[in-house]
N, C-alpha and C positions, 0 to 999 in steps of 0.2 A: 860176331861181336866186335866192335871198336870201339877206340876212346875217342871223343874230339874235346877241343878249346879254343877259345878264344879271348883276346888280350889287348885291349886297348889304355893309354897311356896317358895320360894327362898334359903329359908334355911332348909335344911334338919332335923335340930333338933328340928324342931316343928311340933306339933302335929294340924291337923286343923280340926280336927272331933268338936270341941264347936263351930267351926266359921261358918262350913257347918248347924252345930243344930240351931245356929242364923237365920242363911240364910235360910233356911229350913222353919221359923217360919214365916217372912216376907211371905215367900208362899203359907202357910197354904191357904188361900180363894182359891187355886187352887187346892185342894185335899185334902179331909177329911176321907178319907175312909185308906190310908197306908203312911205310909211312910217309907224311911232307908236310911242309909251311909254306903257306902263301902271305905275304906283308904286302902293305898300301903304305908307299910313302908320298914326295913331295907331290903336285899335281894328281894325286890319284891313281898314281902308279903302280901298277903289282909286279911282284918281283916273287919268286915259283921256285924252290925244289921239293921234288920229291920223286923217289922208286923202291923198289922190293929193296928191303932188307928190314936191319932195325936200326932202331934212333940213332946209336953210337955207329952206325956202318954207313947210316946216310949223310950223316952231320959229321963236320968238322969245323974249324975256323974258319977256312977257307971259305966253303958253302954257306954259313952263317953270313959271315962279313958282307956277304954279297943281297941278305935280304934287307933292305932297309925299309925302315919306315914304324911307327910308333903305333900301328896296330895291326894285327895278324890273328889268324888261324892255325889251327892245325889238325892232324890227324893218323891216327894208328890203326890200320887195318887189316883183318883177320877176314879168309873173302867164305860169304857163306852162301853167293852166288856169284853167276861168271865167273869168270878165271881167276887168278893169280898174276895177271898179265901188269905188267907196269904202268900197261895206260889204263888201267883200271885204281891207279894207288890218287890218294883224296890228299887235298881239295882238289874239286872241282871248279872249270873257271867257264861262264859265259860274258861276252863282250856287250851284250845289247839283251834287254836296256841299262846304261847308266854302268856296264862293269860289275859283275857279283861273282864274287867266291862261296863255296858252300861245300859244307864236308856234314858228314849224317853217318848217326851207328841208329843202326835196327833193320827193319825188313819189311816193304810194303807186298798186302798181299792180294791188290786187282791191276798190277802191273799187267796185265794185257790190257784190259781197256785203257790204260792211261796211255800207252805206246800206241794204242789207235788213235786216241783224240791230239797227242803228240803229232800225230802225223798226217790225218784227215782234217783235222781243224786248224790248230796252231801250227803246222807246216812247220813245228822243228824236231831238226835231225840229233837223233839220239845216236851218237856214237860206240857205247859201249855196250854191254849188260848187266851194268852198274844200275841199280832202284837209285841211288845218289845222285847220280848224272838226271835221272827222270825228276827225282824230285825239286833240283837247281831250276829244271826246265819248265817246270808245272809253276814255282814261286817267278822266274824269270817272266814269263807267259801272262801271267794277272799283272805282274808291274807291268808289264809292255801296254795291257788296256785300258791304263790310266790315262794313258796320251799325251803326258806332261814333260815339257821341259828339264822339270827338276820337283822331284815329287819332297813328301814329308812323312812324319808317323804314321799319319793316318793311310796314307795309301802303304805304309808299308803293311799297318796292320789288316786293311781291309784283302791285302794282297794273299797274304797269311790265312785268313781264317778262309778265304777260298779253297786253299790248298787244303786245308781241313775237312773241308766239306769234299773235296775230292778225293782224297787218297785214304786207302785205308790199312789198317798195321801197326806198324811200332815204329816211332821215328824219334829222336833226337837228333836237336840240329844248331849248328853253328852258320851264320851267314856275314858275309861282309861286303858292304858295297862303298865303290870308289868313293874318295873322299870324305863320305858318311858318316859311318861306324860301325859296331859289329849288331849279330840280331842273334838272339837266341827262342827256341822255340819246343817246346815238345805235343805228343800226342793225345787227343784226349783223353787216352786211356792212361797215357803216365807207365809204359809199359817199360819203356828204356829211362835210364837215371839222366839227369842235368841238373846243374846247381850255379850258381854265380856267388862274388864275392866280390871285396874292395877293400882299399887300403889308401889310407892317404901317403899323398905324395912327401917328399924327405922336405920339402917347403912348406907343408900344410894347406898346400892354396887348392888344391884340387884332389881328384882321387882317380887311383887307377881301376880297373875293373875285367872281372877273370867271368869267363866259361869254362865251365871243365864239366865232365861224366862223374869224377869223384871229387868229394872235399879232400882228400889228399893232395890236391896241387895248390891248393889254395892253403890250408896247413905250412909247406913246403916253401912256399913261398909268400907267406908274411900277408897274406890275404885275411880278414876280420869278417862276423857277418854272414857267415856260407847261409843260404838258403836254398830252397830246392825251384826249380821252377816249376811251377803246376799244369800238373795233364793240363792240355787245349789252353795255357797261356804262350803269350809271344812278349821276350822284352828286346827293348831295342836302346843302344848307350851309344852317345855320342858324347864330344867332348864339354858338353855344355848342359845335357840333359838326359834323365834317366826316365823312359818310358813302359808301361806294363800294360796287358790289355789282356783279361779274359774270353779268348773268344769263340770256346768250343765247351757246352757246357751239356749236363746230364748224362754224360759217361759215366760209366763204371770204372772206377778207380781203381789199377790191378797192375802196380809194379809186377814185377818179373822174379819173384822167389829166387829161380836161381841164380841172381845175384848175391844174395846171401850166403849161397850152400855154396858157391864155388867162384866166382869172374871176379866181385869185388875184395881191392886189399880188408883187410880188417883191421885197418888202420884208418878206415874211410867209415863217413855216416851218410846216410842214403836214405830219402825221405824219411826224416829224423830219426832212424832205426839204424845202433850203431854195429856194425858186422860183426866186430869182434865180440860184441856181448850178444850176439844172436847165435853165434857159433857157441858161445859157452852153453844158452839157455839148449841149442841143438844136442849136446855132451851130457846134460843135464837129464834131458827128456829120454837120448836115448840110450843112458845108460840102464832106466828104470825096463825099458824091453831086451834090451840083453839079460839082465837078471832075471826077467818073468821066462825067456826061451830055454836060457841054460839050468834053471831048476827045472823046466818042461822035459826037457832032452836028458836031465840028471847030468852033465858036463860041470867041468870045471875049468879055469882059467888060470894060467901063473903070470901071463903079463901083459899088459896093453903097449902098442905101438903105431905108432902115427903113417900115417904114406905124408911125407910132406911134399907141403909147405901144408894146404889148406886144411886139413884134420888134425893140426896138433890141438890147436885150440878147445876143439870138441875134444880130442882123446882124454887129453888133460881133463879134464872138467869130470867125466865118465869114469877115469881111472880112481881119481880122489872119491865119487860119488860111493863105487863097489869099492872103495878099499884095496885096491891092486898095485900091485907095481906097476909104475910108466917108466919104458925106454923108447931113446932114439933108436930105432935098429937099424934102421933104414939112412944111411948116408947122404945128401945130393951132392950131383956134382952142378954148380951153381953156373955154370958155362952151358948151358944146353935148355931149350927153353921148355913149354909148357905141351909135356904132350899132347893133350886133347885138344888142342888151339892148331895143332901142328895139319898140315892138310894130306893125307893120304895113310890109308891104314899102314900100309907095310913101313913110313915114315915114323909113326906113332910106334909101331912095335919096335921097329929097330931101336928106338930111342931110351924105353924103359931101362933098360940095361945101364947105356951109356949112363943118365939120367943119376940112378939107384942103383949102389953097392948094399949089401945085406951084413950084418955083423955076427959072425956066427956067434961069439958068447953070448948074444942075447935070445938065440932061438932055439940053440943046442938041448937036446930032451923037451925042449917045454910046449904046452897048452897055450898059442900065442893068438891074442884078439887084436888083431890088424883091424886101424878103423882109418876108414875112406871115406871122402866127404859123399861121395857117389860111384855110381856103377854105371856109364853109358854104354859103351859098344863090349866095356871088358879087357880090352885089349890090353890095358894097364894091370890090371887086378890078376890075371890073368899069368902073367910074366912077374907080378910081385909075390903071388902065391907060390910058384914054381921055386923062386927064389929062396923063399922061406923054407921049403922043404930042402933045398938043394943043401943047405948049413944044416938039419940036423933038426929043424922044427917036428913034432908029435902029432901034433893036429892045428891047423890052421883054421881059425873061426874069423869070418870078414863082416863088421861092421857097417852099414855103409847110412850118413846121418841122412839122406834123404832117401825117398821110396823108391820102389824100381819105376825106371824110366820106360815107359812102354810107347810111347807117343811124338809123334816130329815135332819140333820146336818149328815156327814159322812166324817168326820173329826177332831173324838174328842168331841163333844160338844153331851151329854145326851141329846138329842134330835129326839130317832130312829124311835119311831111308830107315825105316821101321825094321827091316829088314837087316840093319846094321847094328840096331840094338838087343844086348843079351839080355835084356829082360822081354823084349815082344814075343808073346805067346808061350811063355815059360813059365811054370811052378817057379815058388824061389828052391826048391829042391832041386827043379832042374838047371838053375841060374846056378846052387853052387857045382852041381858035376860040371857043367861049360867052362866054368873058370877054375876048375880043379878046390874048390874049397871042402871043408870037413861038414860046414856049415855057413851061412849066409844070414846074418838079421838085418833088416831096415828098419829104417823111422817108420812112423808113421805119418799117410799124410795132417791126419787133425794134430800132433806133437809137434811138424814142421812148422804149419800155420803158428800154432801158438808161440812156439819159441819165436820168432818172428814178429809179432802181430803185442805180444808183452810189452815189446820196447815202443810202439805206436798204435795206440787201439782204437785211433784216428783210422788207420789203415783198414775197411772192412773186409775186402777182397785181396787175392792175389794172384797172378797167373800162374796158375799151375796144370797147364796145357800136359805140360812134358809126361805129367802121372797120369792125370785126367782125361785128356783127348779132348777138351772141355775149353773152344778157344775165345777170348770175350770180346772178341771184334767180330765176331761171327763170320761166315763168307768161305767158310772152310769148309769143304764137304769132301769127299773120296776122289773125286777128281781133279781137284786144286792139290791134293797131296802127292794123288799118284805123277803127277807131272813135275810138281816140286822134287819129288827124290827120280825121277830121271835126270831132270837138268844139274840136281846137287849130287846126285851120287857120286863116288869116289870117282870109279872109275871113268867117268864122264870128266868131270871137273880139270883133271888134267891134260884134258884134251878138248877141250872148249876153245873155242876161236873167236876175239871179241872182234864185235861189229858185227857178224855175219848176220843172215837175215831168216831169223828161225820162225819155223812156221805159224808161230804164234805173235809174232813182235811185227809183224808187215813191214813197208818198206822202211821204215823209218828204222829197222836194225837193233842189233846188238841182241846179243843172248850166242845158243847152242849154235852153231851150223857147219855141217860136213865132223863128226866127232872122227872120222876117217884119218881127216888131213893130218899129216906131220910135216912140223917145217913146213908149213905153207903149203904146202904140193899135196897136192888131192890123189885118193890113192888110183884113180882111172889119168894120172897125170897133169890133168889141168892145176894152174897155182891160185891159192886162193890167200888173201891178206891173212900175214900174222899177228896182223897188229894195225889199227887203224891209217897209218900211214907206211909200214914195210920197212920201216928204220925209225925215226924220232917216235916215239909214244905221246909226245907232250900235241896236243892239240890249240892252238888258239892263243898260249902262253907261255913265252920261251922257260925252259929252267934249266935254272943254273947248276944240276946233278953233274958231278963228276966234270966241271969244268977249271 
């Protein structure tokens, strides 16, 4: 999962690389692992930083001052393929044709053929095992066919719904080409969120205009107007003209639920469904199955308490619903970032702790209903249970507003090996012994949908792969998964080596190869690249990181 944006200015003398750092930051909960801005200024110049860290560790004044120019990109990434590797942190930049940047949250899922026809047909070198990098390359590749000097909407949009017609998945995407302006675009299926916005300029003579994943940056920053961009639409803004084009139609329209139950603020509205009051209807719906379980079981309850941040909302709403007391019990420590985002279980575990202190007068003797927005691998739940009993809890009963996850998400969402979630192939009886619970209730999936689906009844579908197995791009079969959770698996991931040339990717590279290697050095001795150059990461586009 990441966030992207993008931001072009009405007036050329400004510089908007602190407004994207802004915006950027607002996004941060969608990727902790990289981020960067890329700007276009005078002659069509881009000007680049970005690497692992986060917004405030990459950005200073210093690095800022250095992006000039009145429109830019950006992007926060959370890698839910290939590495972690710095030359993997977005945007991405190709030179030819015409100069384009391009940053993308989602996950395409017939990246082998695409890296064949990358490489058999279109003869371009795919650097990474980034789908981003592929997808820059696949929009790069249809402009190149135009054969034009200097092209216009049309070829940008005809360029567009090729890509469409190629590639298959979840994409949301930010593009920017030299001197132009920016393009925004998503998937037919509308799986990943995009929105754009405007605001007139402090003269009134023209308007600035935003891409973002959520209407929180637009909120934020003095943006009017958010709308969504529609599955299989493309817009493209330049300083003179705003352009829209429908060009991938009779999809199934099927945001991504857990957008709702967990990734987005709830501060943000998302194909006009707004989080925070999806999370209360969530509260609402699943307090009425806690009360049908615990008359079931003959139990009792003396207090509701949240795991924060994303369950307070629901607890709240659930607590009020049964008439229970609500407490905070649970403390954050607000310096430490989002464990399920975080890459590597033993990193996730270690973190709960640091994360979450426990308050013992609130658990001391009592019947405590801990409510989680969800239950993924457990590793959380798991270590907040332990918690709760370590002060003095009675019995721990766990919540959790969406259903057990039993299925890989392939679409973005760190969710790959089946094999990593506590709910695969588990009673939820056996879901509560694995996490030490007394007891364990979910939603259900038809109370999720509907809390959800109330606030937009526009909305008729949703993807709910994650419960279902039930993917609506279709293409997925047992095979496409089981190589999925090899190349994402934990243990794999940290030891990925971009560029390399895995057996599935042909020459043209990037992905898995030699998971042996460390530090470069192959374990029979031979050295193999760390990184696609063996020192600078930035490919193609100086950046100014740590200059």
């Amino acid at each position: 999962m990441c966030g992207i944006l993008g931001l072009l200015s009405h007036d050329p003398s400004i510089d908007v690389s602190s407004e994207i750092c802004e915006g950027l930051s607002l996004l941060q909960h969608r990727g902790q692992d990289a981020c960067g801005i890329v700007t276009c200024g005078p002659k069509g110049r881009f000007y680049q930083c970005k690497a692992n860290g986060m917004v405030r560790d990459v950005f200073d004044s210093t690095s800022l001052s250095r992006l000039v120019g009145s429109m830019g990109i950006g992007h926060v990434r959370y890698p839910t393929a290939g590495s972690s590797n710095h030359a993997e942190a977005q945007p991405f930049y190709v030179n030819s044709p015409y100069g384009i940047v391009f940053a993308h949250n989602g996950n395409l899922i017939n990246t082998p053929e695409l890296l064949q026809f990358m490489d058999q047909t279109a003869h371009r070198h795919i650097n990474t095992s980034s789908d981003s990098e592929l997808l820059l390359n696949i929009f790069a590749d249809n402009l190149q066919k135009t054969g034009k000097f200097r092209i216009n909407e049309e070829d940008i949009f005809t360029a567009i719904g090729s890509l469409m017609e190629q590639c298959s998945g979840a994409y949301a995407c930010v593009a920017m080409l030299a001197g132009f302006g920016i393009i925004g675009f998503r998937d037919p299926n509308g799986i990943r969120p995009l929105g754009m916005a405007s605001r007139k300029t402090i003269g009134g003579e023209g308007k600035d205009y935003l891409f973002a994943s959520e209407s929180v940056v637009a909120d934020a920053s003095g943006f009017i107007d958010w709308e969504d961009v529609k599955p299989g639409e493309a817009v493209i803004i330049t300083r003179s003209n705003v352009s829209r084009r429908q060009l991938s139609k009779g999809k199934t329209f099927a945001p991504d639920i857990f957008e709702y139950v967990y990734f987005a603020r709830p501060d943000s509205v998302l194909d006009g469904v707004s989080v925070y009051r999806s999370r209360m209807a969530m509260g609402d719906a699943l307090a009425d199955e806690v009360k049908r379980v615990l008359d079931e079981k003959k139990l009792s309850v003396d207090v509701v308490i949240p795991v924060p941040d994303t369950s307070r909302v629901a607890a709240l709403n659930l607590a009020q619903k049964l008439g229970l007391p609500y407490r905070e019990g649970f403390i954050k420590n607000r310096y430490v970032g989002r464990t399920f985002i975080m890459p590597g279980q033993q990193m996730r575990k270690k973190n709960v702790r640091r994360k979450l202190n426990a308050m013992a007068l609130e658990f001391q003797n009592k019947n405590v209903l801990i409510v989680d927005d969800s239950i993924v691998r457990g590793t959380t739940s798991k270590e907040i249970i332990q918690m709760a009993k370590d002060v003095g809890a009675k019995k721990v009963i766990v919540a959790s507003c969406a259903p057990p996850i039993r299925h890989s998400n392939v679409y973005g969402i760190d969710m790959p090996s089946r094999m990593e979630l506590v709910a695969h192939g588990r009673t939820t009886e056996e879901i509560a012994s694995e996490i030490g619970a007394d007891l364990v209730i979910f939603q259900t999936l038809p109370d999720l949908i509907a809390s959800v689906r109330t606030l937009n009844p526009a909305i008729e579908h949703f993807d709910c792969s994650v419960f279902t197995g039930e993917y609506v791009t279709g293409g997925v079969d047992e095979a496409y998964l089981s190589q999925l959770e090899r190349t994402r698996a934990d243990n794999v991931k940290g030891k990925t080596i971009v560029g390399g040339l895995g057996p599935v990717e042909g020459k043209g590279g990037g992905g898995v190869s030699d998971v042996g290697a460390v530090n470069g050095v192959k374990s029979n001795g031979g050295a193999v690249a760390s990184g696609p150059m063996n020192g600078d990461d930035t490919v193609g586009l100086h950046n100014s990181w740590k200059l």
